[in-house]
N, C-alpha and C positions, 0 to 999 in steps of 0.2 A: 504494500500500500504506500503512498506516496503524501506526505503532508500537504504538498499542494494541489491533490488531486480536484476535480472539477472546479468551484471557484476558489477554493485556498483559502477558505476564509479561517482564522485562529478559533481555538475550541478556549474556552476557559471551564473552571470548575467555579460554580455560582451557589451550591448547596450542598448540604451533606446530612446523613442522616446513618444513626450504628445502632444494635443493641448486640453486644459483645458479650464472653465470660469477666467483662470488670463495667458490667452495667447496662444500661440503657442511657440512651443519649451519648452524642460526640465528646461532649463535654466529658463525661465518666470513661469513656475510651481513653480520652488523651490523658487524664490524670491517672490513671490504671498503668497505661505505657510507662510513665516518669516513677512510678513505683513498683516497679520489676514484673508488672504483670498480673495473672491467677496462675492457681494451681487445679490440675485436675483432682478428679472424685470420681467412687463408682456411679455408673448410671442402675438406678433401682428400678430395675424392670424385670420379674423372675423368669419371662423368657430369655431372658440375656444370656443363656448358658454359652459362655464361654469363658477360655482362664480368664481372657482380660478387660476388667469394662470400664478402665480407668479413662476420663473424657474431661476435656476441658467446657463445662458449661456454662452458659448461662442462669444468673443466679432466676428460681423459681419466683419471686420478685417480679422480676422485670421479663417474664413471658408474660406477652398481652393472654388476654384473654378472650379475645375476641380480634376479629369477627370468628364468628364459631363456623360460617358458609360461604360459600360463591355459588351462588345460584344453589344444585340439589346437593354439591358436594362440601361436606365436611372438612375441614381446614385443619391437618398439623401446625404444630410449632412453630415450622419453619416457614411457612405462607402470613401466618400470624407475625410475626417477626420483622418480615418483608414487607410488610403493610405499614405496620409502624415505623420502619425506617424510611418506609418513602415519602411518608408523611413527615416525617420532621427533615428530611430531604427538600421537601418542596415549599416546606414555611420557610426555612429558613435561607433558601432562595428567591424567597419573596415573590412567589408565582401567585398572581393572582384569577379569579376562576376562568375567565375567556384563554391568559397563558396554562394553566392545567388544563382546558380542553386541548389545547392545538397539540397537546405533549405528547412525542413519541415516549415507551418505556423497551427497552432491550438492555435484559438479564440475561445473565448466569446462571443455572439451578445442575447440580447433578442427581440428587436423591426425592428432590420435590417435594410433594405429598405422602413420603413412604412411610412417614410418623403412623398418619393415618388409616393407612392400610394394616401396618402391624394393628396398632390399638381393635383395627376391627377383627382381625384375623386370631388374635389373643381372646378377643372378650367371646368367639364363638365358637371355641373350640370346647364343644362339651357339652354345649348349650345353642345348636341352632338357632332355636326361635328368639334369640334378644336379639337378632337381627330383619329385619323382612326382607324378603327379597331385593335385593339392592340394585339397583341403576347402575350405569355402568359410569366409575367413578376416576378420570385420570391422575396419574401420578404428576401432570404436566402442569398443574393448575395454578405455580405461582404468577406467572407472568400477567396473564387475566387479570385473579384475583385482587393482584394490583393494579393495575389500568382500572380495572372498574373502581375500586376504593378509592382513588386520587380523583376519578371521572376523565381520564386520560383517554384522547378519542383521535391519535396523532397517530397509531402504530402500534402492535404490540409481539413483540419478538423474543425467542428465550434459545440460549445457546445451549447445549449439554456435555461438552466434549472435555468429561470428567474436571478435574481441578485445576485446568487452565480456563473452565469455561465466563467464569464471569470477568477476568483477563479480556477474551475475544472481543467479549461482549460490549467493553469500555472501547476499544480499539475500532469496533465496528461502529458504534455512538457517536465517536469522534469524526469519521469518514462521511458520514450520513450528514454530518452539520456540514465538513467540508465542501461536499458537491451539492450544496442547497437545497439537501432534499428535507433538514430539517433546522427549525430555528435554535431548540432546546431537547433535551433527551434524556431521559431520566436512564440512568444505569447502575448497573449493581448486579447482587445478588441476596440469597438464603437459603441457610439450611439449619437443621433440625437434627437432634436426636435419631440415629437409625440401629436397630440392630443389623441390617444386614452392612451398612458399611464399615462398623466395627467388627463385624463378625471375616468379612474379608480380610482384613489385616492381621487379626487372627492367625487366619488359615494361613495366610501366607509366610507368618512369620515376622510381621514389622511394626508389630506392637512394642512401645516400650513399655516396659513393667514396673516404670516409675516418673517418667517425663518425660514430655516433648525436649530436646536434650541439640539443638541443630550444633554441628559445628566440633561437638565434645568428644573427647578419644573414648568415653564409655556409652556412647549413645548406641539404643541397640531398635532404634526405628520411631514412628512418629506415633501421636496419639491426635485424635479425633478433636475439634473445639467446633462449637456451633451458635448462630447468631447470622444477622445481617447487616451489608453497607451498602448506601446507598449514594449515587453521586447524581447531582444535576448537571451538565453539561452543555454547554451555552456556547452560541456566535461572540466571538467579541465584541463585536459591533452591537449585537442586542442587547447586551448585559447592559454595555455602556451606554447607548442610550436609554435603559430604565434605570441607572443609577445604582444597579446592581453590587455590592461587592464581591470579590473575585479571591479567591484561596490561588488557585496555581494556574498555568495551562497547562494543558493535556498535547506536549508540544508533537509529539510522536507514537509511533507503535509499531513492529513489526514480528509476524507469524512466521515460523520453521517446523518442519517434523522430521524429528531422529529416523522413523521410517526403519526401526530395528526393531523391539520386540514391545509386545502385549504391554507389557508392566513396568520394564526394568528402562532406566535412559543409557542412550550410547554410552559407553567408558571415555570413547574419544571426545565426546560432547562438541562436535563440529556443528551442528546446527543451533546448540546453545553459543557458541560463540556466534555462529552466523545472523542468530535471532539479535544480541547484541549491539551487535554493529550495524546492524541492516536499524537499528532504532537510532541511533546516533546520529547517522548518517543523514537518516530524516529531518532530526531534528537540529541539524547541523554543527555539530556539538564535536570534540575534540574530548577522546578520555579525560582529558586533565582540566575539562571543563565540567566534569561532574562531580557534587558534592557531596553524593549519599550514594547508598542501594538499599532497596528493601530486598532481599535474597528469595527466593521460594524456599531455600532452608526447610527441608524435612525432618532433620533428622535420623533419616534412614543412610545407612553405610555409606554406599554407594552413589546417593546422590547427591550429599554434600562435599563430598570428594570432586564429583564430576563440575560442580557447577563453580567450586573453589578455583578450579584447575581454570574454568575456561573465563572466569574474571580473572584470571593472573593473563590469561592470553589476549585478552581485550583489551586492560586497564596496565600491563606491563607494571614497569616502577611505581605508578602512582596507586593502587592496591595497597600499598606499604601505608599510605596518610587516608588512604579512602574509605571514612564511618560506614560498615555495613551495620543495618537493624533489622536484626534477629526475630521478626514479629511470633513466628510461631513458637518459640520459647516463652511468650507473653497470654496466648492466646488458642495453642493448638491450631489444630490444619484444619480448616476450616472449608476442607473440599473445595466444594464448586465454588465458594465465595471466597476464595482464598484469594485472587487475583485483586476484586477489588477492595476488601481490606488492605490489602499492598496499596492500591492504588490512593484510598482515602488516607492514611497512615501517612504517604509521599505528601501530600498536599498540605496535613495538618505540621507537618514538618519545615514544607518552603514556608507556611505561613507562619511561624515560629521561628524561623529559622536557626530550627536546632535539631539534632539526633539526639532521640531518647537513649540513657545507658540501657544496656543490654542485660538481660535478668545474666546473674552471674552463671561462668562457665566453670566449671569446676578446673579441669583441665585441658586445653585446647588441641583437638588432634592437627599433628604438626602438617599432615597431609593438605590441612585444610588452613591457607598462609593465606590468611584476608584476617582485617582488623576489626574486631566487635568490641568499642569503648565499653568498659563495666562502672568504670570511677565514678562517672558521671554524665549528664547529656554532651556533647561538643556541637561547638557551631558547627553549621553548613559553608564550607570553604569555599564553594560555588553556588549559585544557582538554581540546580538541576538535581534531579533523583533519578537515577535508574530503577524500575517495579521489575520483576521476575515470576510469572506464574508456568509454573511446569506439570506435565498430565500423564498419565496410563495414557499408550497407543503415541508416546513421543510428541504429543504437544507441545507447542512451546511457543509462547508471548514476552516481549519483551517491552515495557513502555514508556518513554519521558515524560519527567514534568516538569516545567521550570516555572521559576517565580514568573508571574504578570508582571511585567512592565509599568510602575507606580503602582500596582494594588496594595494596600495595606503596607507600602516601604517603609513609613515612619512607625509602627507598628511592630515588623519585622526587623526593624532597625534597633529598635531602643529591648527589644527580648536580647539580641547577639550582644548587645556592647553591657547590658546586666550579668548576660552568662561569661564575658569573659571579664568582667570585676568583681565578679563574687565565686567563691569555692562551691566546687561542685556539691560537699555534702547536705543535704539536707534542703539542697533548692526544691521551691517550690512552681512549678509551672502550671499557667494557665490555662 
């Protein structure tokens, strides 16, 4: 894809909207980051029969409760969740009801409504009749579910392509404004408590038996986190003339597939380096003009090895000074939505202009020669964030964001020149 594809017009981020394992609201996201994060816990559900049901979740608190439907079908967690982050996405972009009609919405979802299918499938085993005969019920039903909650009449699109998917999803949102075929674009994603996707990793063996762990020479695979983020996505030119504020642009994005196996990513990681570069490039950017990465960081063996190696191959020398944040040490892998948590995470960053410290590593496998600040947050040295979301079937999204041009400078300016006059322990971020 090409940034200045059909009229080139600049994408900015105008809204945001989370309900995370450190809360509900943005606000409780970023101050959850600047304090090392959560921790996982079992998920209490007695079909959970497996060894390991340790998940990063969202506190029982801050799962809406509603809407309970879309139209005939019954709504998990994670549609519930998506609802609500798109709503406080779209207040807080200041969309008013004629801009929420025109609004296209295109997600991310990998497991959807599968909350709900379990819940039914659990509560009928034994006991047919507390069901009736049921309509036929899709797993598909976040994307909807939203558009219609928002009253969103611009579009509605959902990507699925495992845990790059709501990655794609930001990348294709941004395109769509590009060639004029949209003014604003709500993107994101959510998900929900599953057993079958814990129950996968399981099976496979990449469960960790005590934490999400990215980076660490005893990490022995990832753990599950679940929640929603939601981005609004805007013409430059629109925001600006409704007076819009503006968190980052969305300057770039570029798609690759390893094209090697089901599950595992290439060793060589040439398409992770290719996905890389091919994003830079777009956004016209020179390694050493980036100031962050948010990593896709699994935690699993092999692919934080793979992905260490192919930022040493990208980024050369400047790896050595370049703040990575470790989000799913914060938060667990949050599947399909993992992309644009990255993505929201990057923006709440340029506009801060800071890297949150990194929940601590115990000991850093040496294999894996990138830097993850622990002391404390550091300023952004550039600009610019590199996002990472990586998938089963060799996915791979790469995305920029860099500060808007005057948005919030003075803002962004007086957080950096605090965090380098005051010591890092015990800061307080906003």
């Amino acid at each position: 894809m090409s940034r200045r594809a059909g009229s080139g017009r600049r994408v900015v981020v105008t809204g945001l909207g989370a309900i995370s394992p450190l809360g509900s609201g943005v606000s409780a996201f970023w101050k959850g980051l600047a304090s090392k994060g959560a921790a996982p816990r079992p998920v209490v559900d007695p079909d959970a029969r497996m060894a390991n049901r340790l998940m990063y979740l969202v506190p029982a608190a801050d799962v809406p409760e509603g809407p309970e439907r879309h139209a005939h079908v019954e709504l998990a967690a994670g549609p519930r969740m998506a609802i609500a982050a798109a709503r406080e996405a779209v207040a807080d972009a200041g969309l008013d009801e004629a801009q929420r009609e025109r609004l296209s919405v295109v997600l991310g979802v990998e497991m959807g409504n599968a909350g709900q299918h379990e819940a039914r499938r659990s509560a009928e085993r034994g006991a047919p009749s507390r069901r009736a005969v049921g309509r036929w019920s899709p797993m598909t039903v976040t994307c909807a579910a939203v558009s219609a909650a928002i009253g969103a009449t611009g579009g509605s699109t959902s990507f699925g392509n495992a845990c790059a998917a709501s990655g794609y999803a930001a990348a294709v949102a941004a395109d769509m404004i590009r060639a004029g075929e949209a003014d604003v674009v709500l993107t994101g994603g959510a998900e929900g408590p599953t057993r079958v996707g814990m129950g996968v990793f399981n099976r496979i063996g990449a469960a960790d038996p005590v934490a999400c762990r990215p980076f660490a020479t005893d990490r022995q695979g990832t753990l599950f986190g679940d929640g929603a983020a939601m981005l609004v996505l805007e013409a430059a030119e629109h925001a600006e003339a409704r007076g819009a504020k503006v968190y980052a642009e969305l300057s770039a994005a570029a798609f690759s597939c390893d094209a090697h196996h089901p599950t595992a990513p290439d060793p060589g990681g040439v398409q992770a380096v290719r996905g890389m570069r091919g994003a830079l490039a777009e956004a016209g950017l020179r390694p050493d003009q980036v100031g962050g990465v948010v990593p896709h960081g699994t935690g699993t063996p092999l692919n934080d090895v793979v992905e260490s190696e192919a930022l040493r191959e990208v980024f050369g020398a400047h790896c050595d000074e370049l703040p990575l944040f470790s989000l799913k040490a914060m938060i667990g892998h949050t599947a399909g939505v993992a992309g644009a948590f990255g993505v929201l995470t990057a923006a709440l960053m340029l506009h801060h202009g800071q890297v949150p410290a990194n929940a601590p590593v115990s000991a850093q496998d040496p294999r894996c020669a990138v830097w993850l600040p622990q002391d404390g947050p550091v300023p952004l040295s550039a600009p610019s964030v590199l996002v990472n979301a990586y998938a089963f079937g060799g996915n791979n999204v790469s995305l920029v964001l860099s500060a808007a041009p005057g948005a919030d400078a003075g803002h962004r300016d007086r957080e950096v020149r605090a965090l380098r006059e005051r010591p890092a322990e015990g800061m307080v971020l906003s």
